[in-house]
FITOR-603519 format. One line per 8 residues: number of its first residue (from 1); their letters; for each residue z, y, x of C-alpha. Coordinates in nm, 4 decimals. Each point is the difference from the previous one (the first is absolute). Example, Ala and Ser with C-alpha at 12.3 -4.5 7.8 and 13.67 -1.06 7.14 Angstrom:
residues 2
1) AS) 0.7800:-0.4500:1.2300 | -0.0660:0.3440:0.1370
END
This chain:
residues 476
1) XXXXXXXX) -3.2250:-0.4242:1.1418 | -0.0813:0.2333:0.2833 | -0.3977:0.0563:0.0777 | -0.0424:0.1025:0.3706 | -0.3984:0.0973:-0.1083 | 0.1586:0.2643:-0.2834 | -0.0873:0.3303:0.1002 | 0.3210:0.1758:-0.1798
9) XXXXXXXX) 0.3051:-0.1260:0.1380 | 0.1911:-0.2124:-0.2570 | 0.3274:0.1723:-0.1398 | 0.3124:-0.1661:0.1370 | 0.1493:-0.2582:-0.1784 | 0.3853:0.0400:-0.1497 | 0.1467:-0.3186:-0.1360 | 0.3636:0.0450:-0.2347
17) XXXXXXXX) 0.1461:-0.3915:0.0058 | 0.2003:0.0625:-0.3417 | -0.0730:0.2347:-0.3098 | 0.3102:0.0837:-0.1442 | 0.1252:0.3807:0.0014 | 0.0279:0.0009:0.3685 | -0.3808:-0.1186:0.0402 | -0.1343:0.1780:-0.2466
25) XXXXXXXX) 0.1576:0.3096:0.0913 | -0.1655:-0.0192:0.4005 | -0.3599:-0.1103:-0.2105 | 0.0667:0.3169:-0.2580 | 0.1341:0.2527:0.3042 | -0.2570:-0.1469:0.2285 | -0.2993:0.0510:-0.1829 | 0.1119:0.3535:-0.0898
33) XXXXXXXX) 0.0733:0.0814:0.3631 | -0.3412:-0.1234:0.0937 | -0.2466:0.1347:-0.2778 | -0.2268:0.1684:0.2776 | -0.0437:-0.3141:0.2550 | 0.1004:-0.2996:-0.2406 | 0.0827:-0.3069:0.1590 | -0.0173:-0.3301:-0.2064
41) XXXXXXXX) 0.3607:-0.0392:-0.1576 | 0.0367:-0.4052:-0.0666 | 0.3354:-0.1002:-0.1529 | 0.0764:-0.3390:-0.0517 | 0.2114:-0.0777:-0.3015 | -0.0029:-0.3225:-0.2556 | 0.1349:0.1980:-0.2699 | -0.2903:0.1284:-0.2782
49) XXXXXXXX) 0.0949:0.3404:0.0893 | 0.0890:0.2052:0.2848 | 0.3155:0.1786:-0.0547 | 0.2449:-0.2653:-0.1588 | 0.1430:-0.1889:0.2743 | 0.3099:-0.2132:-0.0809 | 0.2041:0.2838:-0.1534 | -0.2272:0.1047:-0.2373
57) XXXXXXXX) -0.1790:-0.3092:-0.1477 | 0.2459:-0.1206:-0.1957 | -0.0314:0.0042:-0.3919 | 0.3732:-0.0471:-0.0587 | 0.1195:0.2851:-0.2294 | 0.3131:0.0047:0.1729 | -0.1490:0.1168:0.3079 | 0.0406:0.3388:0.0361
65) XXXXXXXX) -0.0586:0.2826:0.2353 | 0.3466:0.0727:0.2006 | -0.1162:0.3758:0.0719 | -0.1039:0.2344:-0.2629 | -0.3411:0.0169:-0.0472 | -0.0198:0.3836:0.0883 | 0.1221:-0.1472:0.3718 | -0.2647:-0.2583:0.0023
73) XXXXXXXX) -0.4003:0.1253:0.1278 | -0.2412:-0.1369:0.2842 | -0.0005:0.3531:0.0977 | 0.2743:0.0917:0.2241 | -0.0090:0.4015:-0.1159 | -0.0860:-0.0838:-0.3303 | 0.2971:-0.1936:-0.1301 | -0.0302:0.0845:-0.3678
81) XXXXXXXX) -0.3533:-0.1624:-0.0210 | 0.1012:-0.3510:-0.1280 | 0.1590:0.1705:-0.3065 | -0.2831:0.2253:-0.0678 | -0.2056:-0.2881:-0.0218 | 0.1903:-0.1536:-0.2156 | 0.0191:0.3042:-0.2249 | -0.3372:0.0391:-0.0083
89) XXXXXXXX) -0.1259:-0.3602:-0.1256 | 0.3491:-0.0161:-0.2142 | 0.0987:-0.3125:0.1658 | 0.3256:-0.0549:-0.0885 | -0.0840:-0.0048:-0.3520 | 0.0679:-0.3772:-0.0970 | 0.3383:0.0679:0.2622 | 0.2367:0.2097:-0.1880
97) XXXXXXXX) 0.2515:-0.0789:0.2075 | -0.1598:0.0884:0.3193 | 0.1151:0.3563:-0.0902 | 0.4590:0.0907:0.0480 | 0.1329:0.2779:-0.1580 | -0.0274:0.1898:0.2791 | -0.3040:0.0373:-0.0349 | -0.0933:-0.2391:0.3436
105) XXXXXXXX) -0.2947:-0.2598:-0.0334 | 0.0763:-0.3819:0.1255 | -0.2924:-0.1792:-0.1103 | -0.0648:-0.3872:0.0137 | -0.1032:-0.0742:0.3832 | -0.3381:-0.0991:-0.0381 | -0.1641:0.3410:-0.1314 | 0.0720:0.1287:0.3537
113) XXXXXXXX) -0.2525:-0.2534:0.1041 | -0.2604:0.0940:-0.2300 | 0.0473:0.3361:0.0921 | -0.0351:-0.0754:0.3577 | -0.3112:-0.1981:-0.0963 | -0.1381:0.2521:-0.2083 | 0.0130:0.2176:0.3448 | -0.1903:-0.2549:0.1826
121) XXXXXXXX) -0.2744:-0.0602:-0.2950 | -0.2073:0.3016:0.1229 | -0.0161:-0.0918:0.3607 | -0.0503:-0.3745:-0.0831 | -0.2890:0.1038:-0.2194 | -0.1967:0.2142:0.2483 | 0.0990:-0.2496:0.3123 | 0.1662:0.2005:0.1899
129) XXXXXXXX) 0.2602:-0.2483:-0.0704 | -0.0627:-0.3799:-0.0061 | 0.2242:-0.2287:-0.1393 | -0.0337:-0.3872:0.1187 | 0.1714:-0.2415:-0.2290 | 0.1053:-0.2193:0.2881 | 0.3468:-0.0851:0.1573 | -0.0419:0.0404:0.3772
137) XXXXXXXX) 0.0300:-0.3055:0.2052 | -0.0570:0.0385:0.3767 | -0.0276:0.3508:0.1965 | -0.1128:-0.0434:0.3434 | -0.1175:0.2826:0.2668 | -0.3321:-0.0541:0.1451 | -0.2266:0.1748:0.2523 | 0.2144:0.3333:-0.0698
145) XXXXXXXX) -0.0472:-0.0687:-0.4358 | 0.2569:-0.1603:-0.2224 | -0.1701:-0.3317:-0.2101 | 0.1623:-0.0682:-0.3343 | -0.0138:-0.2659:-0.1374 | 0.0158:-0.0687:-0.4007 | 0.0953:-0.2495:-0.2112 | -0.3267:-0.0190:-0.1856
153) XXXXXXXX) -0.1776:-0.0562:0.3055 | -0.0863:0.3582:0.1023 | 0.0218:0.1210:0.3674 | 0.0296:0.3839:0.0557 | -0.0155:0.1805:0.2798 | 0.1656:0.3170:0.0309 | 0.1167:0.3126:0.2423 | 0.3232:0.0649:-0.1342
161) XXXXXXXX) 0.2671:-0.2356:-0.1444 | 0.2948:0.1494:-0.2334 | 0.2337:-0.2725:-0.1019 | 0.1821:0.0993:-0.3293 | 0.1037:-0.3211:-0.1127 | 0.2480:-0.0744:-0.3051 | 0.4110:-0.0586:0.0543 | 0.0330:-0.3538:0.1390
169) XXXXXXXX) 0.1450:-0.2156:-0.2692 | 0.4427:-0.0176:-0.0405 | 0.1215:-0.2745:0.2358 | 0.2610:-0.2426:-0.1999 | 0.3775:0.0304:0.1996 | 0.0485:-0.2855:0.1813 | -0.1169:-0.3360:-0.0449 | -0.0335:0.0672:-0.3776
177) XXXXXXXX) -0.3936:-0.0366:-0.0117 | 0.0036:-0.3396:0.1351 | 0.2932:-0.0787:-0.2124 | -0.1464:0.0646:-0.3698 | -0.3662:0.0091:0.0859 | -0.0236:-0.2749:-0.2519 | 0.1722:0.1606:-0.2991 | -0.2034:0.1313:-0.2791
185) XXXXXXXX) 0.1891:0.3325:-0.0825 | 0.0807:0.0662:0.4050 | -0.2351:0.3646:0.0444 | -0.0100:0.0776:0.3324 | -0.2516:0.2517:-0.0584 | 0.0171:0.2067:-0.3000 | -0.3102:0.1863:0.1143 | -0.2476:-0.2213:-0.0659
193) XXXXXXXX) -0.1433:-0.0107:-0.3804 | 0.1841:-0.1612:-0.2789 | 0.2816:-0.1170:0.2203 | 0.2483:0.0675:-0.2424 | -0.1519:-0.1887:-0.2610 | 0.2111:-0.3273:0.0914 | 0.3413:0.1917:-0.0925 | 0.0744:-0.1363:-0.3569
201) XXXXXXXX) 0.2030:0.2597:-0.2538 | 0.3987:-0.1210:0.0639 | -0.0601:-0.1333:0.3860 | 0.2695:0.0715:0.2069 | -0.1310:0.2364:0.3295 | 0.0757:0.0749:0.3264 | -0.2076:0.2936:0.1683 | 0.0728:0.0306:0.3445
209) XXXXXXXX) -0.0457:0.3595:0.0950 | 0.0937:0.2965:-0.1770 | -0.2399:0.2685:0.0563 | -0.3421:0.1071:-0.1471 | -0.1553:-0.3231:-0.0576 | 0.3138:-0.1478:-0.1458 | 0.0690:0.3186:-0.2461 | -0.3755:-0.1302:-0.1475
217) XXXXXXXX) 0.0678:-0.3228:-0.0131 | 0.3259:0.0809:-0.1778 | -0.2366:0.2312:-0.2298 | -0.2601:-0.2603:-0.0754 | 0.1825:-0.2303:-0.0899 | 0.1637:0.2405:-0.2142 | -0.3660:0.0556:-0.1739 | -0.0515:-0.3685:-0.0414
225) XXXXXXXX) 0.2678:-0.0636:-0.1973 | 0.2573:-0.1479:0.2630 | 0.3291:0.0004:-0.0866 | 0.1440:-0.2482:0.2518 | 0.2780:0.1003:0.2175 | -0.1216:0.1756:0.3362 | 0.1724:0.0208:0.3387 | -0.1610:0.2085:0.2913
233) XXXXXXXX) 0.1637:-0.0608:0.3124 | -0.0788:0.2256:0.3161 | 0.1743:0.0162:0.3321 | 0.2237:0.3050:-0.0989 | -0.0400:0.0186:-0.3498 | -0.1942:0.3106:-0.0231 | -0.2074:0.0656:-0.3208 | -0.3023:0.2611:-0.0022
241) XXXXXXXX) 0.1210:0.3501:-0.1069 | -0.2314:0.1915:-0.2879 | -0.1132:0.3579:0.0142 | 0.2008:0.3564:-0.0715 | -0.0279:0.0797:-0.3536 | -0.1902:0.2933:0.1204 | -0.1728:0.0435:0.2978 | 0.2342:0.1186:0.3446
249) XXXXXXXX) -0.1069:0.2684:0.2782 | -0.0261:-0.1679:0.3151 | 0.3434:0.1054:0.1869 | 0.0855:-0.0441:0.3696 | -0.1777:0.0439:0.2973 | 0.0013:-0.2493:0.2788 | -0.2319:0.0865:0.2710 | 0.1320:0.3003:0.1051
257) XXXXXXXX) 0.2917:-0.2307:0.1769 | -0.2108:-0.3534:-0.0071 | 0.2294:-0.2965:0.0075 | -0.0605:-0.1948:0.3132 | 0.1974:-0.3035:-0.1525 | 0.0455:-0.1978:-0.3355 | 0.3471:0.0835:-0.0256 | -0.0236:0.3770:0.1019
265) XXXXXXXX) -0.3147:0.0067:-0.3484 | 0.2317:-0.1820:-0.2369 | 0.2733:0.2478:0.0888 | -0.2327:0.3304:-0.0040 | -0.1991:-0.1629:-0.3664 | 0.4079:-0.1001:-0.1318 | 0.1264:0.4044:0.0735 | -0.3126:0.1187:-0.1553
273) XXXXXXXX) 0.0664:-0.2135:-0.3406 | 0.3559:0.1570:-0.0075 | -0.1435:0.3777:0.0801 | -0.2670:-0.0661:-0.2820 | 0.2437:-0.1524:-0.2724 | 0.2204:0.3719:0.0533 | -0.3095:0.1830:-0.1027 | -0.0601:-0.2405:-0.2877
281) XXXXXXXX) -0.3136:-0.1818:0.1320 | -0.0299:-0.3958:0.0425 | -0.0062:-0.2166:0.2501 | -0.3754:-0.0479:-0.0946 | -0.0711:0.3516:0.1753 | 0.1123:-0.1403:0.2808 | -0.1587:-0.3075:0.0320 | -0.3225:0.1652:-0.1080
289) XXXXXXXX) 0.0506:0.2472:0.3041 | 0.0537:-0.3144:0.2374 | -0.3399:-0.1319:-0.1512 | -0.1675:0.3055:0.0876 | 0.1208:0.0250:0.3226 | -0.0152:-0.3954:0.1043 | -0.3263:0.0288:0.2313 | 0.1940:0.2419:0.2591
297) XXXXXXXX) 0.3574:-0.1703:-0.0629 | -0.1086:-0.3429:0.0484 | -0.2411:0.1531:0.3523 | 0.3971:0.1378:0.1257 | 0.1455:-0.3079:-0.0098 | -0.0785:-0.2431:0.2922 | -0.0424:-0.3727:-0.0861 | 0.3111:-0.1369:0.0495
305) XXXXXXXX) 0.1128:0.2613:-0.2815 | -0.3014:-0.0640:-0.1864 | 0.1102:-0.4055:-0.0333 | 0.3552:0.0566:-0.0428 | -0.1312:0.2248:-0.3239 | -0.1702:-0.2872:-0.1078 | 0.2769:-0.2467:0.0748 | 0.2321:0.1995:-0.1852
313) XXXXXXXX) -0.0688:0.2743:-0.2079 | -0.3480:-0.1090:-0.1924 | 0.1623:-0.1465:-0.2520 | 0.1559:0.3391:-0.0944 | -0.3062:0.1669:0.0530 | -0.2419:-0.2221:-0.1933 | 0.2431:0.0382:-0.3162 | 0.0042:0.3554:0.0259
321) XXXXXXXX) -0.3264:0.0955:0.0788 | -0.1801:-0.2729:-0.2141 | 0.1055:0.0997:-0.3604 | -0.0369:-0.1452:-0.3053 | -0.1784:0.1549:-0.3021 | 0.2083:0.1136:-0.2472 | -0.1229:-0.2806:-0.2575 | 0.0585:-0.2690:0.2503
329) XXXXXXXX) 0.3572:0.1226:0.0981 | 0.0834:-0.0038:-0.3818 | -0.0934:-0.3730:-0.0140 | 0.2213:-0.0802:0.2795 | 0.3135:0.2167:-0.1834 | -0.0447:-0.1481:-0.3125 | -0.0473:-0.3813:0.1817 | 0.3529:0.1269:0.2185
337) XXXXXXXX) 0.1899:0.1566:-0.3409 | -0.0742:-0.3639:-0.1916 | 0.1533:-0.2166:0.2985 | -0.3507:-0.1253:0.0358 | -0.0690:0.0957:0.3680 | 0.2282:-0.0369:0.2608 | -0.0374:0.1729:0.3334 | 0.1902:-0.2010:0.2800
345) XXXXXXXX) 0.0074:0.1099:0.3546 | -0.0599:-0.3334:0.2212 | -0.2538:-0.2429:0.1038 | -0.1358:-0.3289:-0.0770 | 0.1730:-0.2743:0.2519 | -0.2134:-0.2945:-0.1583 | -0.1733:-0.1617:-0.2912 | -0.0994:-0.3125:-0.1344
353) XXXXXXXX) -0.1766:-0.1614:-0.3138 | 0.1731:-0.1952:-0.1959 | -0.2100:-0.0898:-0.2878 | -0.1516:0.2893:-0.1689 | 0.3041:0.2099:0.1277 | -0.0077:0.1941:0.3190 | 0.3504:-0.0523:0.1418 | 0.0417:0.3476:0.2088
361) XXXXXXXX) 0.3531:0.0624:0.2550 | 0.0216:0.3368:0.0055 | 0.2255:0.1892:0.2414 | 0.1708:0.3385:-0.1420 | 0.0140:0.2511:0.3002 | 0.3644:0.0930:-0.0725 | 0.1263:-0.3851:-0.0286 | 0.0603:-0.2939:0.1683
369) XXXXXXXX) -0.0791:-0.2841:-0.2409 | -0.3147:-0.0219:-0.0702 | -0.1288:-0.0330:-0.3623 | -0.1658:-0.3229:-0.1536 | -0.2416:0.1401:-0.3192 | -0.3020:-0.2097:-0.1459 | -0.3025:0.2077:-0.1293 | -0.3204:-0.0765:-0.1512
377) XXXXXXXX) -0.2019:0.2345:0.1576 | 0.0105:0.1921:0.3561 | -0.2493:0.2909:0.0732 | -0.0677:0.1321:0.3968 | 0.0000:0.3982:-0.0277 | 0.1174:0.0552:0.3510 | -0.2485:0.2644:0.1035 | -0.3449:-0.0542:0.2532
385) XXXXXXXX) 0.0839:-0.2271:0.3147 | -0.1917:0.2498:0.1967 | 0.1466:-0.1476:0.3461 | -0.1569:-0.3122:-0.1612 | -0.3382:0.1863:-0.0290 | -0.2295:-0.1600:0.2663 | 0.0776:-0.3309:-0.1361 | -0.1449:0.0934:-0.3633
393) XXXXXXXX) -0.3641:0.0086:0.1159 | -0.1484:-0.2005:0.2777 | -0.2261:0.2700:0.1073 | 0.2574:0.2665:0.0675 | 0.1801:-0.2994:0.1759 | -0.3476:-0.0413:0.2162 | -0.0092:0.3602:0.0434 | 0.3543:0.0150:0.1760
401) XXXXXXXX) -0.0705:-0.3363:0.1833 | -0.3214:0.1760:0.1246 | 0.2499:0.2986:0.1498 | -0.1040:0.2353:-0.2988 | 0.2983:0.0176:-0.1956 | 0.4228:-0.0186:0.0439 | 0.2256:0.0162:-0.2130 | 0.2135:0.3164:0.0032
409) XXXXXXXX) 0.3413:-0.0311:0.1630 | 0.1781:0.1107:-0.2910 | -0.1363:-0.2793:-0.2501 | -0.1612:0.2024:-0.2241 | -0.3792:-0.0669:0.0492 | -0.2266:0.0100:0.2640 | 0.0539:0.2254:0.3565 | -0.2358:0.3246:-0.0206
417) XXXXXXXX) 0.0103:0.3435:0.1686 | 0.0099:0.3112:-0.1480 | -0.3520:0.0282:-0.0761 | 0.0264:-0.3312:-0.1657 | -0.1870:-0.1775:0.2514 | 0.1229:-0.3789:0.0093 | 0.1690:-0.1039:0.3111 | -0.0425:-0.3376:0.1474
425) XXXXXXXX) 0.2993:-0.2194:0.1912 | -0.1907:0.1664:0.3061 | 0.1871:0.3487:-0.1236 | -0.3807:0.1229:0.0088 | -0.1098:0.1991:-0.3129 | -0.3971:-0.0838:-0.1323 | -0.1179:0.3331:-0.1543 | -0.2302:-0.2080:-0.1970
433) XXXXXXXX) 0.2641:-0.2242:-0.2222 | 0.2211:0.1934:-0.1816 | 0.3173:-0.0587:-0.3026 | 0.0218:0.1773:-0.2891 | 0.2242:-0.0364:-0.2401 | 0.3912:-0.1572:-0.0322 | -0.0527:-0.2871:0.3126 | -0.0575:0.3457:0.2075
441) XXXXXXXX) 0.3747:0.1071:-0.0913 | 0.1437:-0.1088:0.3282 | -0.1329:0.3111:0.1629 | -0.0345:0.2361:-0.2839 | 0.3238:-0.0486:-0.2038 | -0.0166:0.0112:-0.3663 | -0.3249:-0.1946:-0.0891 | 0.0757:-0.2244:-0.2894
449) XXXXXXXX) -0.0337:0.3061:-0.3018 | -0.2203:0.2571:-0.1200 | -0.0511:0.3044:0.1089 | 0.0507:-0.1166:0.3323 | -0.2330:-0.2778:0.0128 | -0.3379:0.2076:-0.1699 | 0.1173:0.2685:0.2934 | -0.0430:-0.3090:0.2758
457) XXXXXXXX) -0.3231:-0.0931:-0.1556 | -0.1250:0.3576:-0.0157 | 0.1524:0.0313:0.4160 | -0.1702:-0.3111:0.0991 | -0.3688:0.1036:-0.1455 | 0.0343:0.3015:0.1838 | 0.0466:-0.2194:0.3096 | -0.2797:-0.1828:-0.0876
465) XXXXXXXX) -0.1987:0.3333:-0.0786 | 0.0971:0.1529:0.3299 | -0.0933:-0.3348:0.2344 | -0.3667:0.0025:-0.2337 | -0.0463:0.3156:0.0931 | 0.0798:0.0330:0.3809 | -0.2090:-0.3269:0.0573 | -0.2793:0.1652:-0.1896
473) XXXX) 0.0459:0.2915:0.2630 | 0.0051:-0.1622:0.2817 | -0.2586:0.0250:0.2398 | -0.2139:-0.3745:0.0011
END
């Protein structure tokens, strides 16, 4: 790939491993960032378009943005650039309800992919951005390069390595997978296409989880025509909250006197809530303000903090900060209001099949006596198993085998520093494999939303940038 008898220098080589929003925002940042000394940009993605990922290729009309679309850009200091794009090609025009009365835009998910893609277009089409249609199957450092290898055969060698990867897939509770692996309407993974297509109009279903993924489920099969009882059961019985009928100032400040514990933040984020609700502003001010301010609370707390917050208080968190659009939240209400969904606080002791029933125990958190209830249908929406996340691809497993990669020690991705530089079971950082995205949220905080993930993308191209650069300066 590399001819020693050229008499220019070839450019460095940058390879993305995944082309969602995180990847395509480090290819779209990168190649601005480099316009005068352009190295080749490679991202490897199976997906027909760059830009999509799993959130945003799906063509369910049920899936909707959870942040207003004037919140939502690639560009971290241009926020209200997803909306002007949409005003300018009049794209929610076969969506009228996309628009509330308050005048806030929640489009259907997937036009935040084509706007994403439509970013990309221009770079793809003058190659300063190349898109392989391959899913990556073996990286490997040799002689001082990293060798990719492809699934369509393809072996690339490049400089730089940025692993933005998709969540790992939700991890079934228990020993439910191997349980009702053989049952027809069993979905343990609602992400991949059509997977609710087994789930017949009056079926009895269980969804364990209760959070984003199981407010859509909830909503499509609301769209399809289900009208089949519904039960989502979740560890404590928390249900996503929606959005302020109008939008909150951020209230609160909690850096000036950073919290050096979990307890000691819950406290200082609970008085803030109260102080806020006496000047007639929601909790969502708050929350917002926490979001804001993750990057430098989550860097105060040490790690033992930093798991307990995981242990204990994510739950909270995730239904708090992760709220549903307005349309999807009125689903769930109306499903609640007609006795049709239940919300039960518990787990799921065990399961069987019995015919074409799935017999489930269930185990209410508050009780004793467990509770014996047959269902035609259970759905996985538990959330990405990102402890789980070397195990979902054999060549990130290879990597950390090799001493590239560790997991991070709070179970939320994989172990990077600060620059995003992945960190091998050695504790040694490589400055040439780096994390963006949500499996870099062990060391960043909040990674799993927008803005804060198109900020990370935008951070880790200027990384990128900056190491291009000072190699190109450096003295042979």
């Amino acid at each position: 790939m590399h001819s020693k008898s050229s008499q220019m220098p070839e450019p460095p080589v940058v390879a993305i491993i995944g082309g969602g929003v995180s990847g395509a925002g480090v290819a779209y940042h990168l190649a601005r960032a480099t316009r005068d000394a352009p190295p080749v940009i490679l991202v490897f993605e199976p997906r027909a378009d760059l830009g999509r990922g799993l959130a945003y290729d799906t063509d369910d009309p049920a899936h909707r943005i959870n942040v207003p679309a004037a919140k939502m850009s690639l560009q971290p200091d241009e926020l209200g650039e997803f909306q002007a794009w949409i005003e300018a090609r009049d794209a929610v025009a076969d969506d009228p309800e996309a628009k509330r009365p308050e005048g806030l835009l929640f489009p259907r998910r997937r036009l935040f992919g084509e706007y994403v893609a439509s970013l990309l277009k221009p770079l793809l089409e003058d190659g300063r951005v190349r898109h392989c249609r391959a899913a990556v199957t073996g990286v490997e450092r040799r002689s001082g390069r990293w060798s990719i290898r492809d699934d369509k055969g393809g072996v690339t060698e490049a400089d730089i390595v940025a692993i933005a990867t998709s969540h790992p897939p939700p991890a079934a509770p228990g020993r439910l997978a191997s349980r009702l692996a053989g049952h027809p309407r069993f979905v343990a993974d609602t992400t991949k296409p059509g997977a609710l297509d087994v789930i017949r109009p009056h079926d009895r279903v269980l969804v364990i989880g209760n959070g984003l993924t199981a407010a859509d489920v909830v909503a499509s099969l609301a769209q399809r025509g289900h009208d089949g009882p519904v039960t989502a059961i979740s560890r404590r019985g928390l249900r996503s909250r929606g959005h302020a009928p109008v939008p909150q100032p951020l209230f609160g400040d909690f850096l000036a006197d950073a919290a050096h514990s979990a307890g000691s933040l819950l406290a200082g984020i609970r008085a803030a809530i109260e102080a806020a609700k006496a000047e007639g502003i929601s909790w969502h001010g708050v929350i917002d303000q926490v979001r804001a301010q993750g990057y430098e609370l989550w860097q105060a707390l040490p790690v033992a903090e930093r798991r307990r917050l995981v242990r204990h208080l994510r739950p909270y968190w995730d239904v708090h900060r992760f709220r549903i659009a307005p349309q999807v939240e009125a689903v769930l209400d109306a499903a609640v209001a007609a006795g049709r969904l239940e919300i039960l606080a518990g787990s799921v002791a065990d399961a069987r099949i019995e015919g074409e029933l799935i017999l489930c125990t269930l185990q209410p958190r508050h009780q004793r006596q467990p509770l014996e209830q047959s269902y035609d249908a259970v759905i996985v929406t538990t959330g990405p198993a990102h402890g789980g996340i070397l195990d979902t691809q054999p060549w990130l497993a290879a990597l950390a085998a090799n001493g590239h990669l560790s997991l991070d020690p709070t179970g939320l991705g994989l172990a990077c520093t600060g620059h995003s530089q992945a960190i091998g079971p050695s504790g040694e950082a490589d400055p040439s494999l780096l994390i963006s995205g949500p499996l870099a949220r062990g060391t960043f905080g909040e990674l799993m939303g927008l803005p804060q993930v198109t900020e990370h993308a935008f951070f880790v191209a200027t990384e990128i940038a900056e190491k291009l650069l000072a190699t190109k300066m450096r003295p042979a």
